[in-house]
C-alpha positions in Angstrom: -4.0 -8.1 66.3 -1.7 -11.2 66.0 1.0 -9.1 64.1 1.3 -6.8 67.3 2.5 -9.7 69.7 6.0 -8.1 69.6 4.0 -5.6 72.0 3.5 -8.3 74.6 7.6 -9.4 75.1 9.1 -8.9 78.5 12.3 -6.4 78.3 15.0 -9.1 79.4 13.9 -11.8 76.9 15.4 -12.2 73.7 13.8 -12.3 70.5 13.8 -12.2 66.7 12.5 -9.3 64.6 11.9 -9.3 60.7 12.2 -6.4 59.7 10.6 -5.1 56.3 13.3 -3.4 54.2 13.1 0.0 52.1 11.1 -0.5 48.7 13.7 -0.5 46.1 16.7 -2.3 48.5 18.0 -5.9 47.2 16.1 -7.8 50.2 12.3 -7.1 51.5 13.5 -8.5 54.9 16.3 -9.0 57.8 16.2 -10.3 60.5 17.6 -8.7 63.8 18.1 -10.9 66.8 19.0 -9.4 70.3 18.0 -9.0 74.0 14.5 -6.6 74.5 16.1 -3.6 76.0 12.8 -1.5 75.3 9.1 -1.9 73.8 6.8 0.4 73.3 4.3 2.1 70.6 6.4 2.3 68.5 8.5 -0.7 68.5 11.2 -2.4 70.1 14.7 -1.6 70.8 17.1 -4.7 70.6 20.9 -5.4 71.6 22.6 -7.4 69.0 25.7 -9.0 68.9 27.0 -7.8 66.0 25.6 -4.4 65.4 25.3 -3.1 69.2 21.5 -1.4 69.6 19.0 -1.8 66.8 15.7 0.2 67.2 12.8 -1.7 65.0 10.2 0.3 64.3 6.6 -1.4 64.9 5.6 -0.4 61.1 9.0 -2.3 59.9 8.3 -5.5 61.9 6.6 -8.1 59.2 6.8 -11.0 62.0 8.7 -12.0 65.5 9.3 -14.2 67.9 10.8 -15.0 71.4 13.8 -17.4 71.1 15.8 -19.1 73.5 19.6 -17.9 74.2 22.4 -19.2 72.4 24.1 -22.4 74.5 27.7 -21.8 75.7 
């Protein structure tokens, strides 16, 4: 399924993850951006910047995509 493309990312590459929120929070999304440390079954595992490793479940990710790195 198109949805499930996350499952096809190379670990190394970086990419962007929104996420679906809790039912009830003040958001229905973030967004978590980071470097693919792991992806599996059950979703991907991302190191961010500001919040160090992020684990995204695959039934939290509404939509992704692979993104280039930040210019220095």
């Amino acid at each position: 399924m198109a949805e499930d493309l996350w499952r096809t990312w190379p670990v190394g590459s970086r990419a962007m993850v929104r996420r679906r929120l809790p039912t009830g929070d003040s958001h229905l999304f973030t967004d978590v951006v980071g470097d693919l440390l792991a992806v599996d079954d059950d979703g991907v595992l991302l190191r961010t910047r500001r919040h160090g490793d992020v684990r995204v479940p695959g039934s939290e990710i509404a939509i992704g995509k692979l993104v280039p790195r930040p210019r220095r």
